[in-house]
C-alpha positions in Angstrom: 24.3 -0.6 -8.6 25.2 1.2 -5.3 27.2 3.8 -7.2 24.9 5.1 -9.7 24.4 9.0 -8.0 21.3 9.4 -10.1 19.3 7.1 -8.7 17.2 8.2 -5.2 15.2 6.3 -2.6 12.5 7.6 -0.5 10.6 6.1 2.2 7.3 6.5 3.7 7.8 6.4 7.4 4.6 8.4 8.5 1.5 5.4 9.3 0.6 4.8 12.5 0.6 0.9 12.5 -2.7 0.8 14.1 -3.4 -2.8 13.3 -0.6 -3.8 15.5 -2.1 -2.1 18.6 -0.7 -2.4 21.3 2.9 -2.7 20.7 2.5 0.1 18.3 1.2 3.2 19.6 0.8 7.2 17.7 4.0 7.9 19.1 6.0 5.1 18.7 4.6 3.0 15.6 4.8 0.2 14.1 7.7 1.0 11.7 10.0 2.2 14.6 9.5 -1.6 16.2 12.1 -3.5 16.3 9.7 -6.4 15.7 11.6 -9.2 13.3 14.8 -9.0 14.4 17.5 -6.6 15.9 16.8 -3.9 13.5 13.4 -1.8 13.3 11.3 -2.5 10.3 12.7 1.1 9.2 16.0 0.7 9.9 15.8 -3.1 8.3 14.1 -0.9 4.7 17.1 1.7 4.6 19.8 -0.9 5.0 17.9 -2.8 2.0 17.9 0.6 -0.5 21.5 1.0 0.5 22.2 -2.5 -1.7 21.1 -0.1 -5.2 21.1 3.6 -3.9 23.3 5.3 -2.5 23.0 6.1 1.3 23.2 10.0 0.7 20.7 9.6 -1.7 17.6 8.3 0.4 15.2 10.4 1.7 13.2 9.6 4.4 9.5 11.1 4.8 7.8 11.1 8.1 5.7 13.2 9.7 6.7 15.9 12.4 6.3 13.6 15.4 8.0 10.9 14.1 10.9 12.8 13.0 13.3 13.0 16.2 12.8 9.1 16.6 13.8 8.5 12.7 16.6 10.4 13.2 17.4 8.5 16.6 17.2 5.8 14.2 19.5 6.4 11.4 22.2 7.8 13.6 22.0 4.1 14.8 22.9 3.4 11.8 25.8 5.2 11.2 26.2 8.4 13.6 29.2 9.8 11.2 26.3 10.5 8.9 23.4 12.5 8.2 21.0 11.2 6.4 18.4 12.8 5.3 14.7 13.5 6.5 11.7 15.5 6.3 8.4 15.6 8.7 5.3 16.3 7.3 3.4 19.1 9.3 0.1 16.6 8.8 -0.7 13.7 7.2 -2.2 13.9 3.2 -1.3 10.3 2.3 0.9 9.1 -0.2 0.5 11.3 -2.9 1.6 14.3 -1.6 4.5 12.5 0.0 6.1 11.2 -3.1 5.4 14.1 -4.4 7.3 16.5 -2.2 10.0 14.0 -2.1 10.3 14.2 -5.9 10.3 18.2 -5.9 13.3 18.5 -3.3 15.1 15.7 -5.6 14.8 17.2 -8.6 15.2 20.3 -7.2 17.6 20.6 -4.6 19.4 17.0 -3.9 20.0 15.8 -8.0 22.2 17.0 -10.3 21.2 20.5 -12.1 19.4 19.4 -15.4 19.3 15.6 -14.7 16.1 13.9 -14.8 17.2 11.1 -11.5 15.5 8.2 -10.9 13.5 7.6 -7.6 12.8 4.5 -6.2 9.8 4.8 -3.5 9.4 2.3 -0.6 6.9 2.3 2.6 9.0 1.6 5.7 7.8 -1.3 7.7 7.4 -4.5 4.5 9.4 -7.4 5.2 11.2 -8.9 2.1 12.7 -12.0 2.7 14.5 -12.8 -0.1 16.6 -9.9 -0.8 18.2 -11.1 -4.2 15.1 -11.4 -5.5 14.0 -8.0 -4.9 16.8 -6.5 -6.1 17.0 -8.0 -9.8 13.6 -6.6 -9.8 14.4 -3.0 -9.0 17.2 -3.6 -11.8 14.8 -4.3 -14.0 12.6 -1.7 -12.9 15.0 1.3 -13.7 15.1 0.2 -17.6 11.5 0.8 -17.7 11.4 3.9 -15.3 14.2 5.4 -17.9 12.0 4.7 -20.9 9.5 6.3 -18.9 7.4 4.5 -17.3 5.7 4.7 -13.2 6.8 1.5 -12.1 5.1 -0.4 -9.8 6.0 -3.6 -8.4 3.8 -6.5 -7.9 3.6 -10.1 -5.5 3.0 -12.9 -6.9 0.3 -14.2 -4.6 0.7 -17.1 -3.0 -3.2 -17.6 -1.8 -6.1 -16.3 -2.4 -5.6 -13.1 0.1 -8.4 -11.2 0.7 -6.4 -8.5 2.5 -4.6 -6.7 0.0 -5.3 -4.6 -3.0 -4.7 -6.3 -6.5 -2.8 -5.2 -9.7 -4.1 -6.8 -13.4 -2.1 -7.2 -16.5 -2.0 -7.2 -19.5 -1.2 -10.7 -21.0 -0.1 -9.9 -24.2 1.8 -6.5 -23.7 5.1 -7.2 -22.6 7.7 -3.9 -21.8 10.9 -6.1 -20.6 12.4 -9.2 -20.0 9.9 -9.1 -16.6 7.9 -6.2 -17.3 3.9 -6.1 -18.2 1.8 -2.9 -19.2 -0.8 -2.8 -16.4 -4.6 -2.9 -17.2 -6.3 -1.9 -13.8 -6.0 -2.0 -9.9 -8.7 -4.1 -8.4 -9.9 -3.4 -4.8 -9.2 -5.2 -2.0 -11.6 -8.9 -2.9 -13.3 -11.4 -1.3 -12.7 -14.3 -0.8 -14.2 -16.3 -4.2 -12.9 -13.2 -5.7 -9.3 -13.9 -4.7 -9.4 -17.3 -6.0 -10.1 -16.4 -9.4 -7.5 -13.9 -9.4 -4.7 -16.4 -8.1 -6.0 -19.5 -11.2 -5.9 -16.1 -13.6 -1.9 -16.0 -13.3 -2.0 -12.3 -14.3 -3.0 -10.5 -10.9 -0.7 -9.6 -8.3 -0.8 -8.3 -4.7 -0.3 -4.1 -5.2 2.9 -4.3 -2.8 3.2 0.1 -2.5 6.4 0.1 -4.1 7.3 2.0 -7.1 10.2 3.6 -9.3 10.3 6.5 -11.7 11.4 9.4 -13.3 10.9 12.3 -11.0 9.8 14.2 -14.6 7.2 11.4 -15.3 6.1 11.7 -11.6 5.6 15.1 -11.7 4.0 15.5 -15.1 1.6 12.8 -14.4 0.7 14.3 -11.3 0.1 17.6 -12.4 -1.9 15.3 -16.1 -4.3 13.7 -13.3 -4.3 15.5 -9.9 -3.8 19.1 -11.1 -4.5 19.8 -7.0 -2.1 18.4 -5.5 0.6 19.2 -7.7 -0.4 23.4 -7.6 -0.5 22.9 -4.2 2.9 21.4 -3.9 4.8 23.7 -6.0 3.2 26.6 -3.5 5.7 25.7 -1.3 9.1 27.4 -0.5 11.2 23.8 -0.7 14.4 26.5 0.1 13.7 26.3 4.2 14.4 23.6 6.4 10.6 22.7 7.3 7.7 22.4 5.2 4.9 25.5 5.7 2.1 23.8 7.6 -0.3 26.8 6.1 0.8 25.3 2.5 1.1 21.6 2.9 -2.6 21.6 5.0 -4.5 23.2 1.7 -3.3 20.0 -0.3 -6.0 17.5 -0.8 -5.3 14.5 1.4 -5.1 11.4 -1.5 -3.0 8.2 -1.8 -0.8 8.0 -4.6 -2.7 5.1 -6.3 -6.2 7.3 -6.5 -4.5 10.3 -7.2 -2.1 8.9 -10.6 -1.5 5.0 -10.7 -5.2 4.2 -11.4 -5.4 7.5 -14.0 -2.1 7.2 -16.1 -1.4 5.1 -19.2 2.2 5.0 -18.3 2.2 2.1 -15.7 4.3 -0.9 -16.0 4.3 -4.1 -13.4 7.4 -6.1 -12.6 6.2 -9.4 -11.1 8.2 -10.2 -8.1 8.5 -13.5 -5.6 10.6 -12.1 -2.5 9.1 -13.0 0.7 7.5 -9.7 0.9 5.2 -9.3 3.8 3.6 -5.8 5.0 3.6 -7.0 8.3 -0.4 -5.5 8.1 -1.3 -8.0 10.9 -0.9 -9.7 13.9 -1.4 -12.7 11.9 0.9 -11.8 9.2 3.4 -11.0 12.3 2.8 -14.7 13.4 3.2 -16.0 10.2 6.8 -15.1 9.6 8.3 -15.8 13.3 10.2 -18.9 14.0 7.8 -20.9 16.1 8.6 -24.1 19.0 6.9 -27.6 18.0 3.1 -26.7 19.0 3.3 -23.4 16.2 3.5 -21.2 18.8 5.7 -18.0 18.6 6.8 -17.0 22.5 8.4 -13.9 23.8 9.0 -13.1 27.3 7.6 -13.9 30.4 4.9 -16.5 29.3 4.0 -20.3 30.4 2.1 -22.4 28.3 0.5 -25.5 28.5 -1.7 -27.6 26.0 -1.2 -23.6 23.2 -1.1 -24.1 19.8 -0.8 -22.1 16.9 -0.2 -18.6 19.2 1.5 -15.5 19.3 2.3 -14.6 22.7 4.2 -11.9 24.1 4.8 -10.5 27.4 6.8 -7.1 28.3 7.0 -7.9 31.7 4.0 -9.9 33.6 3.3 -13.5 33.3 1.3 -14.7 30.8 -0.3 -18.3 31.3 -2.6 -20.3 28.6 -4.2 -23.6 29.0 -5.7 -25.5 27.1 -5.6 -22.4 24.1 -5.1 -22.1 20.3 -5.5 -19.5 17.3 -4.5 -17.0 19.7 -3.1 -13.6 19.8 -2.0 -12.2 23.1 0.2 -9.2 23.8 0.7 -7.8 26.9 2.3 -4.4 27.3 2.6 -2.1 30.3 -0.7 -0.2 30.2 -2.8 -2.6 28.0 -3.6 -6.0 26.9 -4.6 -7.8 23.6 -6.4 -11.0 23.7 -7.8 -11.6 20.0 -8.9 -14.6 17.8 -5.8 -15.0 15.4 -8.0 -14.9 12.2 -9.7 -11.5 13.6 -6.1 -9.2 13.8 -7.1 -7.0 11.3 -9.9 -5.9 13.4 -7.6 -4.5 16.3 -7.9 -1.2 14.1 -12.0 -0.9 15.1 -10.3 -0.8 19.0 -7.4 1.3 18.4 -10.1 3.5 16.4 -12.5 3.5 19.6 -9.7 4.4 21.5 -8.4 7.4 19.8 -12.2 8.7 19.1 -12.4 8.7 23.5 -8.8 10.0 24.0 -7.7 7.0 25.7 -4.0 7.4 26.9 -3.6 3.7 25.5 -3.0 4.9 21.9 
């Protein structure tokens, strides 16, 4: 798979991470963490696309801050190389991303007059069984040749209230694993969620696609008109991206701007460990833990702790008597939350930023 040169990856390195506050701060966020293993959750994604895409042939987007510390990154990787990336002068979510990235593919990287196929990724998902995902990007570059925007969809394994949903179509069968989607649901509650998981034919909207960079682009231009005038404005000939340009592009994620508008998506169900690693608590969840359920880094005693994520850059850390936590304790701030409350770290790191606290 490896060696097929007309198949391209790009990934989405530009979010802040703000839910994992405060190991993951605006200059140094969560994707660039090194936070499941010896690898950073960007460097772990690149090394995965490298199993069906050619290195040379993934592109990474960031934004312009970003970008020194993703190259850093991939010359990690291998510093004979160059891989390639681009910074985005300011954010305008997803859909201009991809976007760009498909427009310098089919413009400057593919072959003259091929139509490649791009496989699109965010940067900082944890897949755990990499087998898996792989016979499902197999599968999913049948269906982006024949046309289709492929997205790829988790087959829940609770009734999660935290993620976005994807329903099919029962009866409307593309592939051997492949289902014509009928709509994106919103992020549920929790009665909600339960219905979806007895259905059988919802899955978790995972951010991952593949496609066509022709079927991109002319659905794009079909259903945002905007964004793609606004994107073929700019000069994709010099070596930075005209902040003048790129700001006059409306700001829209990829799923409001085509997936939720075109006719032409297709789901490939998929059961790979994925995780997007949105949460403390997700964090916690996949972390080899000692005998009380406790996951322990550094410079921490505990006594009587259960079911905790505790970490410590440098000072002591000392529970009694303590469960369901989440402490994390870095040099200029500390985190002391309710496990099942981690996805509100974002209200702090957003009161933070609004009063220009250093500690973002």
């Amino acid at each position: 798979m490896s060696e097929n040169k007309n198949i391209f990856g790009v990934i989405l390195a530009g979010g802040s991470g703000s839910r994992l506050w405060p190991l993951s701060r605006e200059m140094y966020p969560k994707q660039l963490l090194k936070l499941t293993g010896e690898n950073s959750l960007f460097q772990s994604t690149f090394l995965r696309l490298t199993d069906v895409i050619p290195a040379k042939n993934i592109i990474t987007v960031t934004n312009d801050m970003h970008l020194p510390e993703i190259k850093i990154q991939l010359a990690e990787l291998d510093s004979n190389e160059e891989y390639k990336a681009i910074g985005e002068p300011v954010g305008r979510n997803t859909a201009p991303a991809i976007g760009l990235a498909a427009l310098l593919i089919q413009n400057n990287l593919a072959e003259k007059n091929s139509d490649p196929v791009i496989f699109v990724t965010p940067s900082d998902h944890l897949i755990q069984n990499n087998e898996a995902f792989l016979n499902a990007v197999r599968e999913g570059i049948k269906l982006a040749e024949d046309g289709y925007i492929v997205t790829f969809g988790i087959k829940p394994s609770k009734p999660e209230t935290g993620y976005g949903y994807i329903k099919t179509f029962t009866d409307e069968k593309l592939s051997n694993d492949g289902y014509k989607v009928d709509e994106f649901k919103e992020k549920p509650d929790f009665e909600t969620a339960k219905k979806y998981l007895e259905a059988g034919n919802y899955f978790w909207n995972s951010g991952i696609f593949m496609f066509k960079a022709s079927t991109i682009l002319k659905e794009m231009q079909i259903h945002s008109p905007d964004v793609f005038t606004g994107l073929n404005k700019l000069d994709l000939t010099k070596d930075f991206i005209e902040k003048e340009v790129y700001i006059s592009i409306p700001s829209i994620s990829i799923d409001y701007a085509v997936m939720e508008k075109s006719d032409k998506i297709a789901l490939i169900p998929v059961d790979c460990g994925w995780n997007d690693l949105g949460s403390w608590e997700s964090i916690y969840d996949v972390m080899d833990k000692d005998a009380n359920q406790n996951y322990i880094k550094g410079n921490v005693i505990s006594i009587d702790t259960q079911d905790s994520y505790i970490y410590s850059s440098s000072k002591l850390i000392s529970t009694i008597g303590v469960k369901n936590l989440v402490i994390i304790e870095t040099e200029d701030a500390i985190l002391i939350c309710d496990k099942s409350r981690t996805q509100d770290v974002k209200i702090i790191f957003d009161k933070l930023k609004k009063e220009n606290a250093k500690e973002i």
